[in-house]
C-alpha positions as CSV (number, residue, x, y, z in Angstrom):
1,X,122.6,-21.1,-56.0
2,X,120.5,-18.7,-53.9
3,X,122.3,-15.6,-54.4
4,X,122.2,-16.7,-58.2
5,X,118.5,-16.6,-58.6
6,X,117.9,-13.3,-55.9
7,X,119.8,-12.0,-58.3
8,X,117.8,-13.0,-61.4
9,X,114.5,-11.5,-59.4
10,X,116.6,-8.2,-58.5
11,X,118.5,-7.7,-62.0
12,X,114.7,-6.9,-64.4
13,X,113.1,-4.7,-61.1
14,X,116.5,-2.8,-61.2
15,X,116.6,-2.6,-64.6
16,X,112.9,-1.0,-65.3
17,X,114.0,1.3,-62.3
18,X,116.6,2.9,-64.7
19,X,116.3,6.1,-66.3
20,X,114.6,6.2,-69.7
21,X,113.5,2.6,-69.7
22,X,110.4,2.2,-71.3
23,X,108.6,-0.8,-70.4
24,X,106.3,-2.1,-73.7
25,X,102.5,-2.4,-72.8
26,X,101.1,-6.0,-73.4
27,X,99.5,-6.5,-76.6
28,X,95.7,-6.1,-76.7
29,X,93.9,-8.1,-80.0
30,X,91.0,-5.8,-81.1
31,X,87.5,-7.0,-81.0
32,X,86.8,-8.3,-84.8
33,X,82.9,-6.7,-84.0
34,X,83.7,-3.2,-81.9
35,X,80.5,-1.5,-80.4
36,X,78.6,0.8,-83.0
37,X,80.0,4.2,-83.0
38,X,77.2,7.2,-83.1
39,X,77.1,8.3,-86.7
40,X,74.8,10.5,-88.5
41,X,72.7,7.5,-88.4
42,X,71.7,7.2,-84.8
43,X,72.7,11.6,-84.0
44,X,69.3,13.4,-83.1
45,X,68.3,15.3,-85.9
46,X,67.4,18.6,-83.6
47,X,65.8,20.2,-87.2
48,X,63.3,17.9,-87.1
49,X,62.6,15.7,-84.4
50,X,59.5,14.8,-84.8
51,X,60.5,13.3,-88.3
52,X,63.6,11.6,-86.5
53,X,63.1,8.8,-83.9
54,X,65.5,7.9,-81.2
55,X,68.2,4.9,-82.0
56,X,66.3,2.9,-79.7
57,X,63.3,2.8,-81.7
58,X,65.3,2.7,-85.0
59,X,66.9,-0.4,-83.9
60,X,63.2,-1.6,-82.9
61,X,61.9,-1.5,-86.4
62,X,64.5,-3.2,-88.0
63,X,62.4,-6.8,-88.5
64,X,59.5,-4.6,-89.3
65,X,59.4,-1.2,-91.0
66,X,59.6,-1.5,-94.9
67,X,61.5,1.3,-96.7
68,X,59.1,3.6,-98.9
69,X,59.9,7.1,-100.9
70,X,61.4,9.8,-98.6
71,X,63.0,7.7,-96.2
72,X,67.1,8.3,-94.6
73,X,69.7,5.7,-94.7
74,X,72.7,5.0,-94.5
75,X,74.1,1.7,-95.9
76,X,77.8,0.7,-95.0
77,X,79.9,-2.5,-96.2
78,X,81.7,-4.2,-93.3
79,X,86.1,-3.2,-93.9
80,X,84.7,-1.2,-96.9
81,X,84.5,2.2,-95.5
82,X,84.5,3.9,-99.2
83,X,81.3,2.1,-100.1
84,X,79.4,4.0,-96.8
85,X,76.6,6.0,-98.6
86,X,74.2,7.9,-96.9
87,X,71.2,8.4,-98.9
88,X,67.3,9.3,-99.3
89,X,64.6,7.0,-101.2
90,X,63.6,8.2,-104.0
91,X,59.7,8.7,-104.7
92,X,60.0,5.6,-106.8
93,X,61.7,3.4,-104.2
94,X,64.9,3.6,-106.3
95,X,68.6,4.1,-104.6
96,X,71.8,5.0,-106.2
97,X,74.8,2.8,-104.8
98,X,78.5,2.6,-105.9
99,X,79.2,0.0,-108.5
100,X,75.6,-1.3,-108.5
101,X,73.9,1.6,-109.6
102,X,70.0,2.1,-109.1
103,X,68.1,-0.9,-107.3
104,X,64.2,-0.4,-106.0
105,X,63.8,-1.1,-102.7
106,X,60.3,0.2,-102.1
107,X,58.4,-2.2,-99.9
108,X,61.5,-3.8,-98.9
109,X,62.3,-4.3,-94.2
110,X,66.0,-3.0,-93.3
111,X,67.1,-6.8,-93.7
112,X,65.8,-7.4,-96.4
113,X,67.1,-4.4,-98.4
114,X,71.2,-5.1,-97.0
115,X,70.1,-8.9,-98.3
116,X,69.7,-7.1,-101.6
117,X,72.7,-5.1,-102.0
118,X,75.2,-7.9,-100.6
119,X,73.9,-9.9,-103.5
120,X,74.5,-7.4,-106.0
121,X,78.0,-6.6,-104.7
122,X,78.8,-10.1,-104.6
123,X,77.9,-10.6,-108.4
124,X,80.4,-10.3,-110.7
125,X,83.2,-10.5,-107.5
126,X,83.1,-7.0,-106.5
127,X,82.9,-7.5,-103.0
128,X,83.4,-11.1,-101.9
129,X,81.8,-12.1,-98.6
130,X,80.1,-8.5,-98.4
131,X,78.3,-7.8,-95.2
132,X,75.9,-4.8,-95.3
133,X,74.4,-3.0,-92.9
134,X,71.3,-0.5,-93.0
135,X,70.4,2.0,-90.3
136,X,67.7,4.5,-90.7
137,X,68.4,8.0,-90.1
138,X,64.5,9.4,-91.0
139,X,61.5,7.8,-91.9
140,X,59.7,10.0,-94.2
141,X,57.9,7.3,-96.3
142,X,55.5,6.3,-94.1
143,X,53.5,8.3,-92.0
144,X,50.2,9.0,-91.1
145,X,48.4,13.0,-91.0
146,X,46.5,13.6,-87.5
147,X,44.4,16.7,-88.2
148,X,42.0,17.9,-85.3
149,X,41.9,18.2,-82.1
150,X,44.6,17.0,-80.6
151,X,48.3,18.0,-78.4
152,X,50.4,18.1,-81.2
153,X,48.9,17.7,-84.3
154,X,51.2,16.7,-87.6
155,X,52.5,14.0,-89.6
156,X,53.5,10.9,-87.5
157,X,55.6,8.4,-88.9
158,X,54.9,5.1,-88.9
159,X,57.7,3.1,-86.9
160,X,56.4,-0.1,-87.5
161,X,54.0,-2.4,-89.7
162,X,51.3,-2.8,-87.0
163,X,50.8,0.7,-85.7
164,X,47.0,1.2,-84.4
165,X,45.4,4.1,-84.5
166,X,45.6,4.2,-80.4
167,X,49.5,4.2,-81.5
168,X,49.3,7.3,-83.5
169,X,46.8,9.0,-81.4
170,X,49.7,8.7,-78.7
171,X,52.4,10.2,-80.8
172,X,50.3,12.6,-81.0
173,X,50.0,13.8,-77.7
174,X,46.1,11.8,-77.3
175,X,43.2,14.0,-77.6
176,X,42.2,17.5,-76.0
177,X,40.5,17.5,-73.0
178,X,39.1,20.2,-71.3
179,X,35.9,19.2,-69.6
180,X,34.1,20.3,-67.0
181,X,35.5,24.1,-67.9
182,X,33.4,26.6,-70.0
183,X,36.1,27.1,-72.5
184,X,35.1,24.0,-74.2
185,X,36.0,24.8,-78.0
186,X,39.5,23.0,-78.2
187,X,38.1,19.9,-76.4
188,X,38.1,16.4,-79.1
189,X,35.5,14.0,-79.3
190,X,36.1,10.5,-78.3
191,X,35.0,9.0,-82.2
192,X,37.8,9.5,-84.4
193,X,37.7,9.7,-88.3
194,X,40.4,7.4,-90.3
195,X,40.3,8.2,-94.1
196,X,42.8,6.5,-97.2
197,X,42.9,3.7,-99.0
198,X,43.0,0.2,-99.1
199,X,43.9,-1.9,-101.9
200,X,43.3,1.3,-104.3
201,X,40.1,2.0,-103.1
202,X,39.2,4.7,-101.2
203,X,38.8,4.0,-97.4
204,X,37.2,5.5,-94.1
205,X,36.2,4.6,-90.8
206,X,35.0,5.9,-87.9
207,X,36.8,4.2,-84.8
208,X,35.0,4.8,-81.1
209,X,38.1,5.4,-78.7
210,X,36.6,4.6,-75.2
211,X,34.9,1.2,-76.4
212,X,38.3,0.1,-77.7
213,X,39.2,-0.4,-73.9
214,X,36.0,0.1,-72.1
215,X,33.8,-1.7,-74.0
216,X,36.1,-4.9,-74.4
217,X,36.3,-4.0,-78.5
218,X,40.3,-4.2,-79.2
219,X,39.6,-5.1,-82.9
220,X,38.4,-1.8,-83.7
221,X,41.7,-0.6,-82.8
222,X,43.0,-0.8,-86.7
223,X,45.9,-0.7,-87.9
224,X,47.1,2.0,-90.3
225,X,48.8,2.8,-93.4
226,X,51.1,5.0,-94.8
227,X,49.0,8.0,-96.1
228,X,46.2,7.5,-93.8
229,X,44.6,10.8,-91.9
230,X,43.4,10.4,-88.6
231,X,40.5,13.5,-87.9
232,X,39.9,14.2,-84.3
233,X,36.4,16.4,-84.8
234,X,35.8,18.5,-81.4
235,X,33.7,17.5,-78.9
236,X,29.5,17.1,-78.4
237,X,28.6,20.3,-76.7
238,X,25.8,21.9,-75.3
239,X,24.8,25.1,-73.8
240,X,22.9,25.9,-70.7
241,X,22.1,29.8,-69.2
242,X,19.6,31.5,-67.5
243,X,19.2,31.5,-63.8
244,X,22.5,29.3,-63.2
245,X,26.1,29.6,-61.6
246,X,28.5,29.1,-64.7
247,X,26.3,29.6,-67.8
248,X,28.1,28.5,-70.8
249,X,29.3,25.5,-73.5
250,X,30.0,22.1,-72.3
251,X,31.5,19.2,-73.3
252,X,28.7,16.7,-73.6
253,X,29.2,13.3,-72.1
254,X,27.8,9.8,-72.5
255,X,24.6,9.3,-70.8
256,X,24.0,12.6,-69.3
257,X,21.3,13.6,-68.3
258,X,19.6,16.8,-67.5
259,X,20.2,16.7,-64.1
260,X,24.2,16.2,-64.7
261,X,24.2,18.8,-67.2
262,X,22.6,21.3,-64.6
263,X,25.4,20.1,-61.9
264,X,28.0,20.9,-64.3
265,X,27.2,24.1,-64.8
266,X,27.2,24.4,-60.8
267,X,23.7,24.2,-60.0
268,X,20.7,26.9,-60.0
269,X,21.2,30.2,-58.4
270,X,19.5,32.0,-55.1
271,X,16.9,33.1,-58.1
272,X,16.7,30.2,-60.0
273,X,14.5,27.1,-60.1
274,X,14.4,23.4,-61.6
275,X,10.7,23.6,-62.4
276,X,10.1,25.4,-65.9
277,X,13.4,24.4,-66.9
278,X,12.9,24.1,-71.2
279,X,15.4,22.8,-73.6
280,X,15.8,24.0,-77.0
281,X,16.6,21.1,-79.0
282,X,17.7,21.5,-82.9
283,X,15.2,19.6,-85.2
284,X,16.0,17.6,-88.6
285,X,14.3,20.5,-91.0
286,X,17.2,22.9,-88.9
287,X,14.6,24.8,-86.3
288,X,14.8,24.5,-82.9
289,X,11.8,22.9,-80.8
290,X,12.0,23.8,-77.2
291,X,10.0,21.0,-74.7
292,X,10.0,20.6,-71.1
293,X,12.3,17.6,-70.5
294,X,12.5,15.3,-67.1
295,X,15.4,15.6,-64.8
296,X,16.6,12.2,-65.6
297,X,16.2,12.9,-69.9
298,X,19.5,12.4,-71.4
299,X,20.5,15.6,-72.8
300,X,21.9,15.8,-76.9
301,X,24.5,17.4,-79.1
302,X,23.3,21.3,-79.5
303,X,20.9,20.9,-77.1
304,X,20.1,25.1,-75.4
305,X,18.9,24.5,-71.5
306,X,17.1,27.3,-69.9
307,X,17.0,27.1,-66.0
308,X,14.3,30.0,-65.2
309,X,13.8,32.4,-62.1
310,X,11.7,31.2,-59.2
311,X,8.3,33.2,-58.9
312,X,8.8,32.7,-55.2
């Protein structure tokens, strides 16, 4: 009995020792859901990439974003690989899909619109049990103009329902800032200009940036729709020159005063003197009024300082 089963142990290990034996490899049962594949769909679009987002944020907006004119997608049926269309909205919200024909989808979230289609498919038994899937490839549809001074101005696309203008400020590389340098002419002011329309009607706003987070005010922060423009306008200036170290245009903060302004623009020189020091301040009929102002007078947009030479 012992040499009878050694020898059933030894007779398969010499056996798969043999030339050309082939041992069979152990059957694997495929996953019924495999892991998404990168398609057109989710591929970086390096043409335009500010237009295309990343899959990430793709996936993000799926609950959210509604489909308008303009936008990439591509629709696929689950084990119905000849029904994969990719395809743009149309301006009207209409699609074109095979054996359904046009459907409007304008208006319609990523679930929403698949919701659609599997019902139309299912009608009439063309695909029973149909599971549809959506991914966007470019959202064209919505998107919001940022004109002005900022990094990188454009058109930003909206990636999902609730975007603030803070949001699209952001994607927009937030506003220039060049203070405390001469070369003040590129700089953005800190009040920003939203214009389009609400419920038909024309619609504009002017939205302070610094009191959204400074001054405790989070519901000024609105929330913006597709057409909207967003106008940076540059930056409160004024100008100071005469007897001083850096004689220029500078970007005008809130609550200066003369005295700041006059240590922005590094002081008086050797020659020059605080007393006599006249601003030339631009009047509502469009002339300019000088005055002496205090040290501690807040200074205003356009305002011309003069720092004169000392007598002594």
């Amino acid at each position: 009995m012992k040499r009878l089963f050694i020898s059933r142990l030894l007779v398969p290990a010499l056996v798969m020792m043999l030339p050309g034996f082939v041992c069979a490899a152990p059957l694997v049962v495929a996953n019924a859901n495999p892991a998404p594949v990168q398609t057109a769909a989710n591929a970086p679009n390096a043409a335009n990439p500010a237009a295309t987002m990343s899959t990430t944020s793709l996936d993000a907006t799926r609950g959210d974003y509604r489909l308008a004119g303009g936008d990439a997608i591509r629709i696929s049926v689950f084990q119905n690989p000849e029904l994969t269309l990719e395809t743009r909205v149309a301006e009207s919200g209409d699609i074109t899909f095979p054996l359904i024909g046009r459907l409007n989808v304008r208006g319609m979230t990523i679930d929403e619109a698949a919701s659609a289609i599997a019902a139309e498919l299912k009608k009439g038994d063309l695909v029973k049990n149909a599971q549809v899937n959506i991914a966007l490839v470019q959202i064209r549809g919505n998107q919001v103009s940022v004109l002005g001074q900022v990094n990188r101005p454009g058109r930003i696309p909206l990636e999902t329902f609730d975007m603030r203008v803070s949001d699209v400020l952001a994607a927009a590389g937030g506003i220039i800032n060049v203070a405390n340098a001469p070369a003040v002419s590129g700089s953005g002011a800190d009040t920003v200009i939203v214009v389009g329309t609400r419920d038909g009607k024309p619609f504009r706003r002017e939205v302070d940036i610094p009191s959204l987070f400074v001054g405790n005010h989070p519901a000024d922060d609105i929330v913006v729709a597709g057409g909207d423009t967003i106008y940076v306008p540059p930056a409160h200036i004024y100008y100071i020159y005469g007897e001083v170290q850096r004689p220029g245009a500078y970007v005008l903060t809130r609550g200066m005063t003369v005295r700041q302004a006059l240590a922005q623009a590094g002081g008086p020189t050797q020659r020059g003197t605080e007393r006599g020091l006249h601003v030339d301040r631009p009047g509502t009929d469009g002339v300019a009024h000088a005055s002496t102002p205090a040290m501690n007078d807040l200074v205003q947009t356009n305002d011309v300082l003069y720092v004169p030479e000392s007598l002594f």
